[in-house]
VODODO-956561 format. One record per atom (N, C-alpha, C): residue in one letter; x, y, z. Coordinates in steps of 0.001 Angstrom, whole numbers, padded with zeros to 6 digits, always signed. Atoms other than C-alpha are relative to their C-alpha. Layout:
// VODODO-956561
AXYZ/...
This chain:
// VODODO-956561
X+000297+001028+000991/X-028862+025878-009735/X+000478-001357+000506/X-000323+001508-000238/X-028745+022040-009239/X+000242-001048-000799/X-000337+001451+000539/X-027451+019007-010357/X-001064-001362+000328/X+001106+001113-000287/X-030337+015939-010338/X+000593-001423-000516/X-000167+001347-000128/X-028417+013110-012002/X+000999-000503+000227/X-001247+000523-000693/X-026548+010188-010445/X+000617+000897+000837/X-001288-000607-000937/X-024816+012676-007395/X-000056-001202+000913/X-000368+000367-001968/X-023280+010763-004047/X+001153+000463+000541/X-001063-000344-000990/X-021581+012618-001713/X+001256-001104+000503/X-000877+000871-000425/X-018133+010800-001397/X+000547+000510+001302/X-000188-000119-001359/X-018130+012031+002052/X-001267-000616+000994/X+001170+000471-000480/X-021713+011493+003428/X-001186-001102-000366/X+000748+001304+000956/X-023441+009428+000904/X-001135+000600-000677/X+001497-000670+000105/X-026240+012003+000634/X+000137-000308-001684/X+000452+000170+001963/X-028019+011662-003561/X-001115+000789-000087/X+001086-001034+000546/X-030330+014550-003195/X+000943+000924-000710/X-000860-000688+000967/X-029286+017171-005647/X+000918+001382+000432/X-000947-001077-000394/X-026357+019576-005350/X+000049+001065-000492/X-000295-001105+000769/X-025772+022863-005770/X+001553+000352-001431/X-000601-000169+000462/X-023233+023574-008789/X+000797+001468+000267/X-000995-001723-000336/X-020300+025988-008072/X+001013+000090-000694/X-000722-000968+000314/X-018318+025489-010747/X-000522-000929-001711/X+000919+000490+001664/X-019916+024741-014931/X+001687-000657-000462/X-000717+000222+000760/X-016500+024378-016092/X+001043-000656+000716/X-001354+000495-000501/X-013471+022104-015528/X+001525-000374-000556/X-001411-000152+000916/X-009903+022507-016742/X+000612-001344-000130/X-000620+001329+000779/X-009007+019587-018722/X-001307-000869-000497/X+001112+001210-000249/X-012452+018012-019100/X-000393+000553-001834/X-000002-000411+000931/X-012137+018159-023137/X-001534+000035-000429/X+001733+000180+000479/X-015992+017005-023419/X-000996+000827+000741/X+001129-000634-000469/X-017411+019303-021126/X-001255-000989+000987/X+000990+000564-000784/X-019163+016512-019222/X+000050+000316+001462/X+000179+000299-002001/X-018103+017246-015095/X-000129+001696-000163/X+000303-001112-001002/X-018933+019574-012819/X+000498+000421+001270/X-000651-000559-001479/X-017442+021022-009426/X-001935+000449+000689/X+000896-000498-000518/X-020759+020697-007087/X-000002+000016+001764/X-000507-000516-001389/X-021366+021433-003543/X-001149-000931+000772/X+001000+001289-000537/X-023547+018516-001405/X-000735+001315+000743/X+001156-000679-001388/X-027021+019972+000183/X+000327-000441+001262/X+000323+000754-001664/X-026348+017839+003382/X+001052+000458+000559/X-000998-000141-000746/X-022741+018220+004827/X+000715+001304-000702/X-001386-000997+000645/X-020819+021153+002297/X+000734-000049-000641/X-001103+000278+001127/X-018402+019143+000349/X-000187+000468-001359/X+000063+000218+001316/X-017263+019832-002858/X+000690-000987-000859/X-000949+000853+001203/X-016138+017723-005477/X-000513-000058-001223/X+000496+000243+002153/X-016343+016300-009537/X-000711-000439+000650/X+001164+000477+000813/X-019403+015401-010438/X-000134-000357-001248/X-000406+001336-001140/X-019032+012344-011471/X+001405-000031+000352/X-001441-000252-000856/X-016282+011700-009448/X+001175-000730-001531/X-000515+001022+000751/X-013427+010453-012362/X+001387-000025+000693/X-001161+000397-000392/X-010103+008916-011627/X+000608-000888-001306/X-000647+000663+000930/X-007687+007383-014135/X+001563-000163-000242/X-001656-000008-000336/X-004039+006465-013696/X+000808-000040-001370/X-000892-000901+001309/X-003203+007176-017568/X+000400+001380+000149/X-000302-001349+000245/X-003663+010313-016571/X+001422+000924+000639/X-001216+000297-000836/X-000935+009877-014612/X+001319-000324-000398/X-000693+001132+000971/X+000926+007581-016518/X+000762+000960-001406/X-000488-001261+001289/X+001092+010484-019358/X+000551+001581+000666/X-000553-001345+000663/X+002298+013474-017434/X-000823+000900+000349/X+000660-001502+000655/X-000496+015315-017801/X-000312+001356+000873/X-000205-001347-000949/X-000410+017660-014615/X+000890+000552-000547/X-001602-000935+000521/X+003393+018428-015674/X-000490+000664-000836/X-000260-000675+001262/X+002594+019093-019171/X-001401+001132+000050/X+000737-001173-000483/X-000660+021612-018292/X+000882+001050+000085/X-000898-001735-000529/X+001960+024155-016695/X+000359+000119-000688/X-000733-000250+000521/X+003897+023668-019021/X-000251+000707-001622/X+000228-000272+001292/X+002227+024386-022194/X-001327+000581-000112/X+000652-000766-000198/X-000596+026248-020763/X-000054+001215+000639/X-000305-001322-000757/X+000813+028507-018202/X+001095+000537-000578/X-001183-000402+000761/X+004185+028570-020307/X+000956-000182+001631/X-000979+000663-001045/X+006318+027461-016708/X+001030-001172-000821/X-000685+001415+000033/X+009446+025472-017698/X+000219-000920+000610/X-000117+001336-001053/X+010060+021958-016585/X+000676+000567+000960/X-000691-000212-001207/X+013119+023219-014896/X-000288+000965+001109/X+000360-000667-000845/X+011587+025849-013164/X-001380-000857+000847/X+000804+000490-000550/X+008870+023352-012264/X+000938-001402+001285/X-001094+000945-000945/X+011763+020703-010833/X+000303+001017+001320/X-000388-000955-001547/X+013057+023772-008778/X-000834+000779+000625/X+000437-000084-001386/X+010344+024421-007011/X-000673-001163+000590/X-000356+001645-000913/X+009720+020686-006322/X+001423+000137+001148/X-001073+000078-000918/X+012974+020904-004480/X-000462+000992+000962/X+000274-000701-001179/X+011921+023802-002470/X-001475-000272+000866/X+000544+000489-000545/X+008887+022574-001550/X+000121-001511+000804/X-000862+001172-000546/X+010736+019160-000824/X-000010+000515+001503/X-000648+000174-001420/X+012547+020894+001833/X-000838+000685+001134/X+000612-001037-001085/X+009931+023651+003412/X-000795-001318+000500/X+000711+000422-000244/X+007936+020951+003774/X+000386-001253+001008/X-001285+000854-001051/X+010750+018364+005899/X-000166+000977+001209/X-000275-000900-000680/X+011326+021666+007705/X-001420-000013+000811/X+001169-000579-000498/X+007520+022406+008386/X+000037-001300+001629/X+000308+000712-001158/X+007846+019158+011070/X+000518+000550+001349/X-000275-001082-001028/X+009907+021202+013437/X-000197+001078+000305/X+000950-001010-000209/X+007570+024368+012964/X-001268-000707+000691/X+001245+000829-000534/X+004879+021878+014311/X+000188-000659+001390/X-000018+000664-001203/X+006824+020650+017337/X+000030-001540-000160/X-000181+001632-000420/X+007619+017466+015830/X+001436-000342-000581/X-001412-000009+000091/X+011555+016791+016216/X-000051-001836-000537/X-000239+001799+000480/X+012063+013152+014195/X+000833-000402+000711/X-000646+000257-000384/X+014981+012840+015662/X-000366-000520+001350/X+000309+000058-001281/X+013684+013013+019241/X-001069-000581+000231/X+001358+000922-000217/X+010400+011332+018689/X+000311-001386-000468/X-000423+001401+000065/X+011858+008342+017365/X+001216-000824+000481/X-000789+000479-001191/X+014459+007739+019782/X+001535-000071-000807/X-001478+000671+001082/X+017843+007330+016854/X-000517-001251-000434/X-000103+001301+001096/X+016179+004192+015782/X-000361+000205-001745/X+000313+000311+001104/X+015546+003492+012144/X-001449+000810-000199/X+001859-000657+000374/X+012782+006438+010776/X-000361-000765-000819/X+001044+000762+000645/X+010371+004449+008686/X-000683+000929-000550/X+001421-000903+000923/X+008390+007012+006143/X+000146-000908-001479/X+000641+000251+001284/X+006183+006288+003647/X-000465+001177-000504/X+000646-001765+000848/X+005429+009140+000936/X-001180-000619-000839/X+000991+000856+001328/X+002220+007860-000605/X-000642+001328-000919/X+000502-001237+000883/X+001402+009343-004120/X+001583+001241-000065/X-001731-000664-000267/X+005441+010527-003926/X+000611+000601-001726/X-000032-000992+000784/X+005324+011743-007487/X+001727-000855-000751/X-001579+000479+000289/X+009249+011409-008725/X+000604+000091+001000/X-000979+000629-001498/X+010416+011101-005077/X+000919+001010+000412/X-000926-001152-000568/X+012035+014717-004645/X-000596+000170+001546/X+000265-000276-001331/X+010342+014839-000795/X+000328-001648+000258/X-000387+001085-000377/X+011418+011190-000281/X+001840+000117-000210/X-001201+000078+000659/X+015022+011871-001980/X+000603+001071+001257/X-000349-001249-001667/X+015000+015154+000953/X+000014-000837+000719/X-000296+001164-001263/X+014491+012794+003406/X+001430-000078+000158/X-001196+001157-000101/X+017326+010593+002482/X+000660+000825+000232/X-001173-001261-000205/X+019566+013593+002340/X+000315+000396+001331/X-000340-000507-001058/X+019042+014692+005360/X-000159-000798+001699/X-000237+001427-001120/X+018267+011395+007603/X+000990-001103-000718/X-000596+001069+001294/X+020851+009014+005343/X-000792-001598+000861/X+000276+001155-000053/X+019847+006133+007796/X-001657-000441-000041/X+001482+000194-000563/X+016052+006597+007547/X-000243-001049-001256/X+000227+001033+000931/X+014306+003612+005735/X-001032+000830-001120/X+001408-000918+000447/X+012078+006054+002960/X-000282-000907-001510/X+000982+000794+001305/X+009643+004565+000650/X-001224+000969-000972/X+001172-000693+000698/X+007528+006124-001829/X-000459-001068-000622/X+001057+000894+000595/X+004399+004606-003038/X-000490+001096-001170/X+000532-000628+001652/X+003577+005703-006400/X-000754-000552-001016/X+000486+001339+001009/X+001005+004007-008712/X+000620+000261-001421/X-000508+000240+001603/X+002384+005165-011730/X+001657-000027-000603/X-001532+000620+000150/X+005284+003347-013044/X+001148+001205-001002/X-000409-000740+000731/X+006080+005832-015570/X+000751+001326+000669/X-000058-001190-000226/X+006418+008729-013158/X+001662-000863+001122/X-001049+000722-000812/X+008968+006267-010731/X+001294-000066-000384/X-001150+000882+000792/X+011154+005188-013541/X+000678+001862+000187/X-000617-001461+000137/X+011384+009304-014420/X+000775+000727+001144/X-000003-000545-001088/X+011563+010244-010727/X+002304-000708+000251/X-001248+000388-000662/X+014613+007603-010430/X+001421+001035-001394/X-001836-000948+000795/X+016879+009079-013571/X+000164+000930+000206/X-000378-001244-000787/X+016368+012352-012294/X+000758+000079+000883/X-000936+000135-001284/X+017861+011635-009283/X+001320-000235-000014/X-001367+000720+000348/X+020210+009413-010343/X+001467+000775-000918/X-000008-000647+001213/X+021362+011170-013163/X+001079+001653+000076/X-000359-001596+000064/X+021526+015118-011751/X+001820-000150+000848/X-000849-000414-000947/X+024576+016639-010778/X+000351-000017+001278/X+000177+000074-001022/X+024030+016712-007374/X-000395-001283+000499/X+000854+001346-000205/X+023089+012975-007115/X-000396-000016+000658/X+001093-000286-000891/X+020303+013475-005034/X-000271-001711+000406/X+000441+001685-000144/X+019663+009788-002933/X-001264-000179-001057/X+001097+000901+000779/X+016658+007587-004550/X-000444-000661+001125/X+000834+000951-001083/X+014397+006711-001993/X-000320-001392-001016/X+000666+001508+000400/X+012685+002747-002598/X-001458+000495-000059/X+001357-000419+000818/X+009673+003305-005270/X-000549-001049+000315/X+000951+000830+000244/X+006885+001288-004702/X-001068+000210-000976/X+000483-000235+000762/X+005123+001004-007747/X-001627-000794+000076/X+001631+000631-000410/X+001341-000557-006363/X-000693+001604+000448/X+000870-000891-000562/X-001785+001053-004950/X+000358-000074+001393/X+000214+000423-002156/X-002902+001523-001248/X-000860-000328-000569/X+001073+001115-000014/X-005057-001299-001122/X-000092-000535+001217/X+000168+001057-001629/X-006606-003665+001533/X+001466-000887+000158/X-001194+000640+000310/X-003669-005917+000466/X+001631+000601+000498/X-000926-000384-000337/X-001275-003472+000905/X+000208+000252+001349/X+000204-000286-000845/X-002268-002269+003988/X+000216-001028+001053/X-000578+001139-000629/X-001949-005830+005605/X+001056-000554-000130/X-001004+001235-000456/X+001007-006587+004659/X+001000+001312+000313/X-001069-000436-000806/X+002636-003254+005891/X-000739+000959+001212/X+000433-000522-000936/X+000270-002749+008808/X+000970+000381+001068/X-000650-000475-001142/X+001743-001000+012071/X+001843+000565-000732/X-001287-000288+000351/X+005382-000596+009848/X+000880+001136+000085/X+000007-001155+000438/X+005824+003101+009145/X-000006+001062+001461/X-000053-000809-000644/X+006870+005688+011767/X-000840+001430-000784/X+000674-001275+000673/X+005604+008503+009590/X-000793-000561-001582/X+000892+000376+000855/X+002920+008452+006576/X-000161+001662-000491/X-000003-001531+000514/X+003029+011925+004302/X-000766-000792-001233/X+000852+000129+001471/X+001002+012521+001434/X-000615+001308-000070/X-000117-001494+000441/X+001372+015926-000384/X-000599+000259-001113/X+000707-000510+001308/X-001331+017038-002583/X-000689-001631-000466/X+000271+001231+000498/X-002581+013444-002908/X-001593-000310+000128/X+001361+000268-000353/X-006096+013037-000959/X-000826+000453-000919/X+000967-000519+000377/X-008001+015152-003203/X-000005-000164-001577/X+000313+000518+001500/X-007248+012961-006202/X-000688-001458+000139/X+000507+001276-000214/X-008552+009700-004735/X-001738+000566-000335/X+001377+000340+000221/X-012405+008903-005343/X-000800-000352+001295/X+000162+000389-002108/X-012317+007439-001333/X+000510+000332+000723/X-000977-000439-001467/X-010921+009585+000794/X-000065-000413+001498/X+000000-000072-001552/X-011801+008596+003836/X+000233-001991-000051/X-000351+001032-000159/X-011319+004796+002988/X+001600+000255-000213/X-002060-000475+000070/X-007517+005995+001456/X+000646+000104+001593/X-000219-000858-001005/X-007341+007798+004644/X+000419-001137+001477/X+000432+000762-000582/X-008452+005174+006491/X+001438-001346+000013/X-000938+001089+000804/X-005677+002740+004802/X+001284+000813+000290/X-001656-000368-000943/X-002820+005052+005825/X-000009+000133+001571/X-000308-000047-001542/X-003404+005350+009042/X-000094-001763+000650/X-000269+001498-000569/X-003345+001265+009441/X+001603-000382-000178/X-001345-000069+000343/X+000253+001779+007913/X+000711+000261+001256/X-000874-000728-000600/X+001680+003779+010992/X+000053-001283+001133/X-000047+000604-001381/X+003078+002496+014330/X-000975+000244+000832/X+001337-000283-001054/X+000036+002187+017144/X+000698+001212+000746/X-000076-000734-000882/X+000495+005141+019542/X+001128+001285-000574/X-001494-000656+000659/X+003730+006406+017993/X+000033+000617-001445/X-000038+000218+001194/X+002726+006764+014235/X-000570+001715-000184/X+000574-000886+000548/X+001827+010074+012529/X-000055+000005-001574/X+000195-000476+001191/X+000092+010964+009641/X-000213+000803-000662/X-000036-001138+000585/X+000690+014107+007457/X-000377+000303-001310/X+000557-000130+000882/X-001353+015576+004953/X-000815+001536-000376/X-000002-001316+000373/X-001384+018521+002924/X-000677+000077-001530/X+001158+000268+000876/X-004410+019186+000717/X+000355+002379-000549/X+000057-001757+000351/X-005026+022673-001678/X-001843+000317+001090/X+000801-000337-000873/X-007417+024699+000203/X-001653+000778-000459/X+000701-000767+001467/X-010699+025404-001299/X-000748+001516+000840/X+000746-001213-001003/X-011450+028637+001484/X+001142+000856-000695/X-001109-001007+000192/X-008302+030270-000414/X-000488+001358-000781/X+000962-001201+000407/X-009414+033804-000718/X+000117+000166-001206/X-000226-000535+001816/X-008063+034350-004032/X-000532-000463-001104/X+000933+000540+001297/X-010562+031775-005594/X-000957+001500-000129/X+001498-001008-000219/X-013326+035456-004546/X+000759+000976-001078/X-000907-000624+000420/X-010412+037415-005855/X+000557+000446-001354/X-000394-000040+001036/X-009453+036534-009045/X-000827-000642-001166/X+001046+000970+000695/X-012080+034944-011555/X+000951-001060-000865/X-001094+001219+000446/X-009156+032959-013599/X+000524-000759+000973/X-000131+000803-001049/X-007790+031535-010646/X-000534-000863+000322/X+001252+000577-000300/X-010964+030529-009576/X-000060-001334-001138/X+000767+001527+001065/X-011629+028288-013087/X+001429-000459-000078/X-000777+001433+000079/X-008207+026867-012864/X-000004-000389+001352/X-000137+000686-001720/X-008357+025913-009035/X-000928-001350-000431/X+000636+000888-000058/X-011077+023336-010197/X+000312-001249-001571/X-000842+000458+001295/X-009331+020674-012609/X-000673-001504-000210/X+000551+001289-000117/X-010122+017294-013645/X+000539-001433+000834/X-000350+000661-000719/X-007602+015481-011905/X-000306-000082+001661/X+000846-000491-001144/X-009150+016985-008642/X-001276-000197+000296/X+001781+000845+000166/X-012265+014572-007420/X-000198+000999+001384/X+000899-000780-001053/X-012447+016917-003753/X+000726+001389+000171/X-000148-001813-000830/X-012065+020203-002358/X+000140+000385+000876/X+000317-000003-001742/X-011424+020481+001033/X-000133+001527+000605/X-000328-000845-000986/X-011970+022960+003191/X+000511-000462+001175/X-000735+000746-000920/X-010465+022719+006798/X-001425-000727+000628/X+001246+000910-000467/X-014277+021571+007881/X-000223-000893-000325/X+000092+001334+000790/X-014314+018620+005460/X+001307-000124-000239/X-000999+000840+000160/X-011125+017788+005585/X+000161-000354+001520/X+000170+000598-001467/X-011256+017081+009473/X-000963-000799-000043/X+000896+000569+000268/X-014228+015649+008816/X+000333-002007-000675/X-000623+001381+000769/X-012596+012824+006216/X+001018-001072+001266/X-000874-000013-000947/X-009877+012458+009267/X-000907-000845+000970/X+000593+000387-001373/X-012600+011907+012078/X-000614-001719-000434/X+000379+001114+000642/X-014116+009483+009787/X+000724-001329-000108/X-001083+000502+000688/X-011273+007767+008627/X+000928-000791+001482/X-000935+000564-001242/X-009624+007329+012275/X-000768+001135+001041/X+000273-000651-001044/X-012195+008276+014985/X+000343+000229+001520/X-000327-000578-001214/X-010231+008231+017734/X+001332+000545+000154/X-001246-001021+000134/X-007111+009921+016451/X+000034+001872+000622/X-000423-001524-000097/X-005634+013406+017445/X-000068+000711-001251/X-000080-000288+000521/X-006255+015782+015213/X+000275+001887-000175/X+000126-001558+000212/X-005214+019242+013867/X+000763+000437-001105/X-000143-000406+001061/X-005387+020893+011050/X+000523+001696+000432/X-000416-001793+000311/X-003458+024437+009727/X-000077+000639-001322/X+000387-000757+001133/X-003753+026857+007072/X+001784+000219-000541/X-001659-000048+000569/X-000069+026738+004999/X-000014+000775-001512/X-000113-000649+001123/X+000552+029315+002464/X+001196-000540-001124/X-001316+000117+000807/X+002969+028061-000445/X+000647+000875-000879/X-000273-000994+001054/X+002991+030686-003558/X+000234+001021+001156/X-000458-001279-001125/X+004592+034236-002506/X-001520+001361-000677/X+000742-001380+000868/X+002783+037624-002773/X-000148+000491-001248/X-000244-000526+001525/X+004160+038490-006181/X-001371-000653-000884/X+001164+001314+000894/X+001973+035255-007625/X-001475+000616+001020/X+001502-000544-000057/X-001296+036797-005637/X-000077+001054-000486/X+000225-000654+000618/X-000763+040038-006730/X-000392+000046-001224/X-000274+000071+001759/X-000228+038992-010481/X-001420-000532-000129/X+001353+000187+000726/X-003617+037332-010692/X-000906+000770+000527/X+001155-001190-000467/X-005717+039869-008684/X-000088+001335-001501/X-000188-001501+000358/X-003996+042665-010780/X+000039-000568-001904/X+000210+000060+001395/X-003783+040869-014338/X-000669-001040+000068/X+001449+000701+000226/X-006561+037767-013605/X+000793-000718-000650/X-000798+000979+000424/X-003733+035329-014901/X+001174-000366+000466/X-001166+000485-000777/X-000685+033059-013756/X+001001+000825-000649/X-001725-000402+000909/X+003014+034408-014338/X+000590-000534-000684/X-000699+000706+001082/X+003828+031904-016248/X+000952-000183-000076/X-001291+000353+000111/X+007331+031286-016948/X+000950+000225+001792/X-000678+000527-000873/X+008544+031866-013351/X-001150+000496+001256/X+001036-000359-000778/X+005568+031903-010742/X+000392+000364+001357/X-000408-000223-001402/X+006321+033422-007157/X+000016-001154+000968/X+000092+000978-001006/X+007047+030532-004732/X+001112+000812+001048/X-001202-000848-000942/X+009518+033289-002425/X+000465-000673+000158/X-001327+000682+000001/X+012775+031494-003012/X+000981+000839+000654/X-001252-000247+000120/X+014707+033863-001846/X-000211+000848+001825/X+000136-000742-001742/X+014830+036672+002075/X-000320+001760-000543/X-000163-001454+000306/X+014727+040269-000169/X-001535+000702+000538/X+001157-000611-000519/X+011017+040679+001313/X-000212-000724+001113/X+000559+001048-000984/X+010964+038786+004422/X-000803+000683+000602/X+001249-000693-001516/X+008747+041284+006981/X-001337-000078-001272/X+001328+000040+001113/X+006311+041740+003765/X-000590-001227+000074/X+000195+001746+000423/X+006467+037953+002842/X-000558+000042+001398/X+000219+000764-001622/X+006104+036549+006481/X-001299+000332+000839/X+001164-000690-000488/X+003331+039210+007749/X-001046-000171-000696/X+001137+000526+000679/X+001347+038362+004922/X-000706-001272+000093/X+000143+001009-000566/X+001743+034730+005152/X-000693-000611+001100/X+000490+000577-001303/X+000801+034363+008615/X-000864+000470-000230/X+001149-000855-000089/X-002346+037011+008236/X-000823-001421-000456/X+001025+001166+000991/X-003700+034101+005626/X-000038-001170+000920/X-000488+001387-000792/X-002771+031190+007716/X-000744+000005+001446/X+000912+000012-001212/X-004414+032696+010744/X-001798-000314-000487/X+001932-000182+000640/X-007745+033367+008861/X-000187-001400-001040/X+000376+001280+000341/X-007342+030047+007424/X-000499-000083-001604/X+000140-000093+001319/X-007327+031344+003759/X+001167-000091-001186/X-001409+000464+000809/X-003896+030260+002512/X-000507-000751-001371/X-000029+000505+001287/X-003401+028228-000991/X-000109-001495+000559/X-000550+001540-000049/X-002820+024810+001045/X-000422-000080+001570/X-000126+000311-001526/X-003824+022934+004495/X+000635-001043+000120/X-000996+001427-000402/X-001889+020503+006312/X-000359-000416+001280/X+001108+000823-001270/X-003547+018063+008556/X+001481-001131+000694/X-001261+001324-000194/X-001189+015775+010872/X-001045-000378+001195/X+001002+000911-000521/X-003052+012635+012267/X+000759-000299+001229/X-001093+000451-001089/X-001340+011271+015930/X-001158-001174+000052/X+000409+001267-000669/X-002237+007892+016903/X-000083+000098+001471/X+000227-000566-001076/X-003565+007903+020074/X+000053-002050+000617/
């Protein structure tokens, strides 16, 4: 079945009509979008594409889990923190030592789309002299991000919130600045990815600069797997879909003469695939993210199986300046 009005591929440009792959979208109270799939190149995304930084502004990812899956905040904070740190960690699973690639001078990251600043706040923790910035457009989520920090027990640093867009504007006035450029779960809420894309990679240092980026994965077997899964994987705050073919794609576009390589990164544990294969719904109140070592050969062998076959929950693309 097809879609005929108003489509454009926000990858190719194509406006012949798309196939529809998904009728329904979680949060879309009117029933107007669609999840469709472009005749020309493969992408998916909304149909029409929407974007809106109230939506942002209010919360409303948090409060979803929270009052749809039944997940508490605090169990949603603590696995922010663990994803914080696997995800610091993942640079020396990749062969990229900060320390040693930037000689002891002054690291320079930017977290764009940094949320309340728990992977900027890791940083600080564990580089104290690195300069870390999060770019965040919504002021609301900055202010929250800082009393958290400030606030907890553990006084966790406070990276420096930048509360703007990435814009042309921005982009010139902190061209070449930035030793590193992360952005976790962010691309596939923009409307322009490959101009966004395009706009962090003018951020980094020439030759020296990398850019890291970790998108959900839309090849993750468990959308075939589970039919609930499936209709929440496609949401309204979610304008694309990447697979690893269109998301290299956005990349080549975006910075054609960069290095590139993409991987398949599993985040949730087994428990959380089992639970929706075997009951077709989330766990709700405490979802498997393997916090802990009591299954490591299970965990780990599984993990990698997905990651080889490139059907994990999550990819992570890192750009090199060439």
């Amino acid at each position: 079945m097809t879609v005929t009005k108003d489509f454009s591929c926000i990858l190719c440009a194509e406006q012949s009509s798309p196939w529809i792959v998904q009728h329904k979208v979680k949060g879309d109270r009117h029933e107007m979008l669609k999840v469709v799939c472009c005749s020309s190149c493969g992408h998916l995304q909304l149909n029409p594409p929407m974007y809106s930084i109230d939506y942002y502004n209010e919360d409303e990812q948090v409060n979803f889990v929270v009052h749809d899956y039944g997940t508490p905040l605090e169990k949603i904070l603590e696995h922010s923190w663990i994803d914080a740190k696997r995800r610091l960690n993942r640079f020396a699973d990749k062969g990229i030592d900060l320390d040693k690639i930037f000689g002891g001078e002054t690291l320079r990251i930017l977290d764009i789309g940094g949320g309340y600043g728990f992977f900027g706040s890791e940083v600080k923790r564990q580089y104290p002299t690195a300069d870390v910035k999060v770019l965040e457009p919504s002021v609301k989520r900055a202010e929250m991000g800082t009393k958290y920090l400030s606030e907890s027990e553990e006084r966790h640093p406070v990276p420096d919130f930048l509360t703007v867009l990435l814009d042309q504007d921005f982009a010139v006035k902190y061209q070449g600045s930035f030793d590193l450029i992360t952005m976790w779960h962010v691309l596939e809420h923009v409307p322009n990815p490959i101009d966004f894309l395009r706009l962090a990679c003018q951020l980094v240092k020439p030759k020296t600069g990398l850019v890291c980026v970790e998108v959900p994965n839309a090849n993750d077997e468990l959308i075939k797997l589970s039919p609930a899964f499936k209709d929440r994987s496609y949401m309204i705050e979610h304008i694309s879909y990447f697979s690893p073919d269109s998301l290299e794609k956005v990349a080549r576009k975006a910075n054609p003469e960069a290095q590139i390589q993409t991987y398949s990164y599993q985040r949730y544990g087994i428990f959380n695939y089992f639970h929706w294969i075997h009951f077709n719904k989330p766990q709700g109140a405490s979802p498997d993210l393997f916090e802990g070592k009591d299954r490591w050969w299970l965990e780990t062998t599984w993990r990698a199986a997905r990651e080889q076959a490139m059907t994990s929950d999550a990819l992570f693309m890192i750009i090199s300046q060439l």
